[in-house]
N, C-alpha and C positions, 0 to 999 in steps of 0.2 A: 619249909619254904613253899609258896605256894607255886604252881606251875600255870601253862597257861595255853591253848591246843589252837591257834589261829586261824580259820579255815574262809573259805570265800565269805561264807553268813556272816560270822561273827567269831569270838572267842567264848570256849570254857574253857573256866577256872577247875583246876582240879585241886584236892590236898587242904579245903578250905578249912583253917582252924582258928577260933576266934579268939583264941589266944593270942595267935602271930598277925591276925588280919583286924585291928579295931576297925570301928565304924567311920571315924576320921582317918584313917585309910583307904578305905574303902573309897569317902569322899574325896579326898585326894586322885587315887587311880581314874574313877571313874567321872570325874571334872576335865581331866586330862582327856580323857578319851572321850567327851563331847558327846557320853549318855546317856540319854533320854528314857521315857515310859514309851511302848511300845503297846497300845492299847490292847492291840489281841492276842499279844504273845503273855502279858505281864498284868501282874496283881495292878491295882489300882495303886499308882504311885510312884512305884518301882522301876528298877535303871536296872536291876540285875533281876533273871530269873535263880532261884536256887532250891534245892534241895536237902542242903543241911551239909553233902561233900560235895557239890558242884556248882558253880553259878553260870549264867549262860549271858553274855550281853550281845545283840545283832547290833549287828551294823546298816545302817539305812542312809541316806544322802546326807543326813546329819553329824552322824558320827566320823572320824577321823576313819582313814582306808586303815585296809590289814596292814599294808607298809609302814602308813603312819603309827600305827598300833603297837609293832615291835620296839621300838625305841625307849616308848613310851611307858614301856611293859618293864622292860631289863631297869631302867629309871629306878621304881620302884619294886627292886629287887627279885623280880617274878620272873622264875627259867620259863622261857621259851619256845616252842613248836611249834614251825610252821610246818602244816597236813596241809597247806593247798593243793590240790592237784592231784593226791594220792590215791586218788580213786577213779584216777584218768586213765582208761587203754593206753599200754603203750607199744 
């Protein structure tokens, strides 16, 4: 199962395996969550950053808030962490 770390920026995906995760999943999730290419963070094209075990999608005015994100996450099957704030003096 893949998981999913939500934080003010955006979400990483962690546990990605392309077994469990096809590409019409992918488009799925990532439809849902309102997407986009991200010129200066992202290959030419691309809605997801990744690394082979991690994807990385921001969040910008475009995309759905981290609120709206969780709902949207558990939907399609993805455990969930939200990290906002965790890195705030308390």
């Amino acid at each position: 199962m893949a998981t999913a770390h939500i934080s003010e920026m955006g979400i990483v995906f962690r546990r990605l395996n392309p077994l469990q995760q096809t590409p019409a999943w992918w488009d799925s999730v990532l439809n849902d969550l309102k997407a986009h290419h991200v010129p200066s963070l992202q290959k030419a094209g691309e809605r997801l950053t990744t690394d082979g075990h991690h994807g990385i999608m921001y969040f910008t005015s475009s995309t759905v808030t981290a609120d709206e994100a969780i709902p949207i996450l558990k939907k399609h099957g993805v455990e969930v962490y939200d990290v906002r704030g965790e890195d705030e003096e308390k």
